[in-house]
C-alpha positions as CSV (number, residue, x, y, z in Angstrom):
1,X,0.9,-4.3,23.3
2,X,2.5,-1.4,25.3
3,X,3.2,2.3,24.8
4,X,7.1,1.2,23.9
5,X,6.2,-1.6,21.2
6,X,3.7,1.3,19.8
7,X,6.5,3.9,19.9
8,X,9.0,1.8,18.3
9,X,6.9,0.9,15.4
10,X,6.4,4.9,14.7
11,X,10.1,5.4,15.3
12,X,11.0,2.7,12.4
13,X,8.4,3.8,10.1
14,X,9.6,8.0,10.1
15,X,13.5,6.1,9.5
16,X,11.7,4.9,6.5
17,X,10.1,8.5,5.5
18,X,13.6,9.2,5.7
19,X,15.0,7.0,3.4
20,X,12.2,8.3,1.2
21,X,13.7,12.1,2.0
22,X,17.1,10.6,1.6
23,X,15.7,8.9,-1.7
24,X,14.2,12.5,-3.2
25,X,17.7,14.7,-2.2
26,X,19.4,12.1,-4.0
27,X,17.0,12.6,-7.1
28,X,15.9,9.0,-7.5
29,X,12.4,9.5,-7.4
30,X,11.2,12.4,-9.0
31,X,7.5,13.9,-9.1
32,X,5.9,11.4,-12.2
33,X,7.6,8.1,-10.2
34,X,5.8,9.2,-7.1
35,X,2.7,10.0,-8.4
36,X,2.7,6.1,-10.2
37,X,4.1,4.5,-6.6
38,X,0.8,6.0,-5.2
39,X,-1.4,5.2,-7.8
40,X,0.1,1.5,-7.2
41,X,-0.2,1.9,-3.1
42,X,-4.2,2.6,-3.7
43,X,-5.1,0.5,-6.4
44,X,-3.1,-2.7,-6.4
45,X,-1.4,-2.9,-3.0
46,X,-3.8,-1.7,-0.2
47,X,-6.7,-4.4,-2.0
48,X,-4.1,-7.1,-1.3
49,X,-3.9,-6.3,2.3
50,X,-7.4,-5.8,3.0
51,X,-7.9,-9.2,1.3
52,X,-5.3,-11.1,3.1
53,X,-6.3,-9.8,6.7
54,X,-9.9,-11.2,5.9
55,X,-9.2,-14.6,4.7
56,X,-9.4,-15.8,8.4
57,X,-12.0,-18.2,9.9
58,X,-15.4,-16.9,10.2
59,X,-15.8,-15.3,14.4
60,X,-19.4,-14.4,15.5
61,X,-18.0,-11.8,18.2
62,X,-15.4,-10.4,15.9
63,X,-17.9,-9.9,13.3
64,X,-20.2,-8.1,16.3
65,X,-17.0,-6.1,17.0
66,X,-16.5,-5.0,13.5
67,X,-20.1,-4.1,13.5
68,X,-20.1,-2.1,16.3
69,X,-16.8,-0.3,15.5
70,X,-18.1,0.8,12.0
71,X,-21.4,2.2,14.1
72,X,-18.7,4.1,15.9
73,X,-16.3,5.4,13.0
74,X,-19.9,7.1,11.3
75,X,-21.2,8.9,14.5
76,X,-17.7,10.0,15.2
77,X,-17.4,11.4,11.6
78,X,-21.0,13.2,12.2
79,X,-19.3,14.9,15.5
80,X,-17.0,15.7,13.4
81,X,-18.5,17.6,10.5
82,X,-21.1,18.9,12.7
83,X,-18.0,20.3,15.2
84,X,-16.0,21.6,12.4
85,X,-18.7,23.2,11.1
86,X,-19.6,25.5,13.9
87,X,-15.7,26.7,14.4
88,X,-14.3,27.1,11.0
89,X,-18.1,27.6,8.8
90,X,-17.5,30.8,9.6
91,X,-14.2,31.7,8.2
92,X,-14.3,34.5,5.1
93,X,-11.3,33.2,3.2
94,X,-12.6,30.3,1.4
95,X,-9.7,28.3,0.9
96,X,-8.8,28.3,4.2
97,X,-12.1,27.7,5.0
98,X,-12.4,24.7,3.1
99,X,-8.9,23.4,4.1
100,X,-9.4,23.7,7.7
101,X,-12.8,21.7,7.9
102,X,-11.1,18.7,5.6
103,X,-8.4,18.9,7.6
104,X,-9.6,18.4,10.9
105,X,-12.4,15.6,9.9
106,X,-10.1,13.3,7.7
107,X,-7.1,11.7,8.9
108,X,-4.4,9.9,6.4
109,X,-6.4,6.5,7.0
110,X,-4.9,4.5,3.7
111,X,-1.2,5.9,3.4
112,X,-0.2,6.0,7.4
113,X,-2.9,4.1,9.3
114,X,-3.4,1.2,7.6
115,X,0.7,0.1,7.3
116,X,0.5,1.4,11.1
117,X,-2.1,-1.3,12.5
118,X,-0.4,-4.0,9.6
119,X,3.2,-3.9,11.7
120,X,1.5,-3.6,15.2
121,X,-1.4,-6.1,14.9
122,X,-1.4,-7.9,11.9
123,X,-3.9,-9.1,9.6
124,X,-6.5,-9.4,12.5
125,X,-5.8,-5.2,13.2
126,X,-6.2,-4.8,9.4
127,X,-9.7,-6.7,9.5
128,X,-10.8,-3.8,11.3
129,X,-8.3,-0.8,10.5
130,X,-10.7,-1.5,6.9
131,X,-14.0,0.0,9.1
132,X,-11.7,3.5,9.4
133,X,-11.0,2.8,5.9
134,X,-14.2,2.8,4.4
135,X,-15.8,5.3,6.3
136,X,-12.7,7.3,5.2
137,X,-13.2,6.6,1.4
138,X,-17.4,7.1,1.6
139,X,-17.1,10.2,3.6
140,X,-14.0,11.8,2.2
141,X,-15.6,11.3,-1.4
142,X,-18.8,12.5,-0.8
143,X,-18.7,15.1,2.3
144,X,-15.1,15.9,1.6
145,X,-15.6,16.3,-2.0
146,X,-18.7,19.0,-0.9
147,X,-16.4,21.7,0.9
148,X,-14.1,22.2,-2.4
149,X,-15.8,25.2,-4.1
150,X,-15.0,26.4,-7.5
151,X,-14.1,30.1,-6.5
152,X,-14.9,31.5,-9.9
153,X,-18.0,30.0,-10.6
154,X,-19.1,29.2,-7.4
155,X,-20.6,25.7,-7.7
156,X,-19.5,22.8,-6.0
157,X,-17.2,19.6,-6.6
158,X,-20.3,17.1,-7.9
159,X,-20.5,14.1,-5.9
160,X,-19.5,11.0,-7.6
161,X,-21.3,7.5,-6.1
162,X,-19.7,5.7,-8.7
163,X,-16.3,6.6,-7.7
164,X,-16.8,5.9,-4.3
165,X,-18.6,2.3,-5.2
166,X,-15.8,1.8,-7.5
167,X,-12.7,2.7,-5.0
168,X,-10.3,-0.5,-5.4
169,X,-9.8,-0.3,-1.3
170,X,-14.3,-0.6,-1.4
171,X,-14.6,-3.5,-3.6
172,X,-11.7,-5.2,-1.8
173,X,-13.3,-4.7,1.5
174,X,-16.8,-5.9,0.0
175,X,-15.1,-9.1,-1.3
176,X,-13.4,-9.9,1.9
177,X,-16.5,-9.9,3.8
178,X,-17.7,-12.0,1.5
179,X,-14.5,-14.5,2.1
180,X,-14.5,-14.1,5.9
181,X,-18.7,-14.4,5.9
182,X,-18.3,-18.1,4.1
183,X,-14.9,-18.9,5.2
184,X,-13.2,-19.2,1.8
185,X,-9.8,-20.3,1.6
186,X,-8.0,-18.3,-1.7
187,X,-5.9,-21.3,-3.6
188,X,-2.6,-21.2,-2.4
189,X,-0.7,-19.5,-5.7
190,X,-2.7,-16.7,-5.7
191,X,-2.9,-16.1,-2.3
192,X,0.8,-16.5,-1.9
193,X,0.7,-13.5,-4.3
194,X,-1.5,-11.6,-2.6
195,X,0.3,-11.9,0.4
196,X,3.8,-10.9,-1.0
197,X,2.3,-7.8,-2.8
198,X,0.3,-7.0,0.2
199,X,3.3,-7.0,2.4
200,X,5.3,-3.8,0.7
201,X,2.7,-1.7,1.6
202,X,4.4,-0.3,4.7
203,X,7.7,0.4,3.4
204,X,6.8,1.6,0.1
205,X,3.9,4.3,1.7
206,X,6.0,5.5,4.1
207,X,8.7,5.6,1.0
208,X,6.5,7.8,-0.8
209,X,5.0,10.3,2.1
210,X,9.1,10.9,2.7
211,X,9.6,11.5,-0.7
212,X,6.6,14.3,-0.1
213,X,8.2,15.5,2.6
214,X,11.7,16.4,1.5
215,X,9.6,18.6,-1.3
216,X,8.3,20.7,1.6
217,X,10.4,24.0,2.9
218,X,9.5,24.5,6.4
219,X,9.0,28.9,7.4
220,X,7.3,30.4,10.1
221,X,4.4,31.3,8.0
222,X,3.2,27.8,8.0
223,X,1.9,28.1,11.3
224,X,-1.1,30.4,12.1
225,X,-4.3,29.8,14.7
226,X,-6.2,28.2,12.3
227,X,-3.6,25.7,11.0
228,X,-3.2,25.3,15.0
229,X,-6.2,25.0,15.7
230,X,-6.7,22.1,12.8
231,X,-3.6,20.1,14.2
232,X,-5.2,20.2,17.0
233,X,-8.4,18.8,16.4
234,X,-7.0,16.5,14.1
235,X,-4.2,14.9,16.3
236,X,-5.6,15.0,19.6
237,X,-9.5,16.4,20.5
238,X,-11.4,13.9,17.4
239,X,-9.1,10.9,18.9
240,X,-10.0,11.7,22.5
241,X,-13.5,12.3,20.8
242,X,-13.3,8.3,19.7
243,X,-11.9,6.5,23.0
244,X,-15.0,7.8,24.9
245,X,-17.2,6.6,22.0
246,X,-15.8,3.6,21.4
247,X,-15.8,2.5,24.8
248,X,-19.9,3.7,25.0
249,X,-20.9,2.0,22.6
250,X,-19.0,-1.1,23.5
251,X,-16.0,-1.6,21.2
252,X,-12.9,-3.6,23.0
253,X,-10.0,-5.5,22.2
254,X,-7.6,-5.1,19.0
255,X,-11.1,-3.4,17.5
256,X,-11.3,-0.6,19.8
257,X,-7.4,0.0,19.6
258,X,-7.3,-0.1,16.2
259,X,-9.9,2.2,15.3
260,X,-8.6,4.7,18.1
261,X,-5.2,4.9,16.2
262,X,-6.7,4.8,13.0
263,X,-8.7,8.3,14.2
264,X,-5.0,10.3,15.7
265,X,-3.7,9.4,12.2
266,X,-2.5,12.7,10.8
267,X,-4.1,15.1,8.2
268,X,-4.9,13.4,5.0
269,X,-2.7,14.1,2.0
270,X,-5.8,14.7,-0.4
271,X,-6.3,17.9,1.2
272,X,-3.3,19.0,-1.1
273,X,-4.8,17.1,-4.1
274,X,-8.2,18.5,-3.3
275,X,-7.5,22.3,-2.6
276,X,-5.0,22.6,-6.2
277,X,-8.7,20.9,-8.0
278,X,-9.7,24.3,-6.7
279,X,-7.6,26.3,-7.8
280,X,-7.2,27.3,-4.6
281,X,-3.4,28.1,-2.5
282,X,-2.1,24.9,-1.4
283,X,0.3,26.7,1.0
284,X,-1.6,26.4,4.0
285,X,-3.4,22.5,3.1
286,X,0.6,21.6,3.0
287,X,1.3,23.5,5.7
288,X,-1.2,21.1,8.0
289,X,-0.7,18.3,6.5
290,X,2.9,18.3,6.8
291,X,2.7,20.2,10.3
292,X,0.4,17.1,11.7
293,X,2.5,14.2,9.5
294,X,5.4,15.4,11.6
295,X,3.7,15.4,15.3
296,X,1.7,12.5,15.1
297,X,5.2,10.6,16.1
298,X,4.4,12.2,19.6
299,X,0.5,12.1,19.7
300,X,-0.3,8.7,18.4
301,X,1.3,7.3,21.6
302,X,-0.6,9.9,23.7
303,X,-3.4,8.8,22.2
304,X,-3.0,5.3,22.4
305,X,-1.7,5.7,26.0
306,X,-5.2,8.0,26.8
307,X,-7.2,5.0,25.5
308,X,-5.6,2.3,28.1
309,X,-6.3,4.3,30.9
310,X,-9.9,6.0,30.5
């Protein structure tokens, strides 16, 4: 695939954030419908997917590949906790403080990576776009979870396992294993349904996060170094970050690309979700998350484009 084919596929996926912007302005969808179309995306529609892409002969080297990618999704997720850390731990306004370092580690692996690697590679990207995936929902849960402080009382968000063993995106990753490991074939009903419901998932997320989107008024006071500074990290250093990794530690083919774009995937939308559990100002986690939504049309491909050459 070439930097073209990949710049195409962003191009047709904001024209469908736009039909979502196009859908809110024309008050089709309003705040309740989107919060059940997401609710549907995570818990119903991503499992199909991530089923589907492993019901696929059993490979000894794509296996090895898969194993050695997921070595290189947690290292690079140390790096960057440890990195964030060190920049922003620093930072005396808390909610910013929290924002910035979710920001910058977790990218928006479910709603814009995963229907990203589904239209450019298929179900064989998909088999191992899950490795981002799961590191995503482990990390994001657990770590992630950690940095949102209750102001007022001071004590942390508590860590739930159970929710993270009990993610639907988890299990259906745990079960495809299981399917690709013993070569299972799904009866054909069932996975002819799996398959259809699986196959919405790019239009509808991309639906919804344009639907986000046109809810967002864009000022100058979105923008300050540390917002910057977070976009930055996010959409370009912690990708960069990965190609080197990746290649060390020897991932190649459709795995290494993959998990490279899966990394320059924008901020994460929780970080909205996670600063109003707070109580904190969501301003600024909108701010970024919108901010790095909107440039990741130009850094994915710079990414991408890094990772043929080094």
């Amino acid at each position: 695939m070439n930097i073209g084919q990949l710049i195409n596929q962003i191009a047709l996926m904001f024209c469908l954030m736009l039909v979502g912007i196009l859908i809110n302005k024309l008050k089709f969808m309003h705040s309740q419908t989107s919060s059940d179309l997401t609710n549907v995306l995570l818990y119903i529609v991503s499992p199909c997917l991530i089923i589907n892409a492993f019901e696929q002969p059993y490979s000894q080297s794509r296996i090895r590949q898969f194993i050695l990618a997921a070595i290189g999704v947690v290292v690079l997720y140390v790096i960057e906790i440890i990195v964030v850390k060190l920049i922003f731990g620093r930072l005396k306004n808390e909610n910013l403080k929290r924002i910035t370092q979710y920001g910058s580690i977790y990218s928006n692996a479910g709603f814009m990576g995963i229907p990203l690697i589904s239209s450019l590679f298929g179900s064989k990207g998909v088999f191992f776009a899950v490795v981002s995936l799961a590191g995503f929902n482990i990390f994001s849960w657990t770590q992630g979870v950690s940095l949102f402080k209750d102001t007022k009382n001071g004590t942390s968000e508590k860590i739930s396992w159970r929710q993270v063993l009990l993610n639907p995106n988890i299990i259906a990753i745990v079960l495809g294993i299981f399917i690709f490991a013993f070569s299972i074939r799904i009866p054909n009903m069932p996975n002819q349904v799996i398959k259809y419901v699986g196959s919405i998932n790019t239009p509808l997320s991309m639906i919804v996060i344009g639907n986000s989107l046109a809810n967002i008024k864009f000022t100058k006071d979105m923008l300050n170094k540390e917002i910057g500074l977070t976009i930055l990290l996010r959409n370009l250093i912690f990708p960069i970050i990965s190609i080197f990794l990746l290649k060390i530690i020897g991932v190649t083919g459709i795995a290494f690309y993959t998990t490279i774009v899966m990394a320059a995937c924008p901020v994460a939308g929780l970080v909205v979700l996670f600063t109003l559990q707070a109580h904190g100002d969501a301003a600024p986690a909108i701010s970024v998350m919108s901010l790095s939504t909107i440039l990741c049309l130009i850094t994915i491909p710079l990414v991408f484009a890094l990772g043929t050459i080094l």
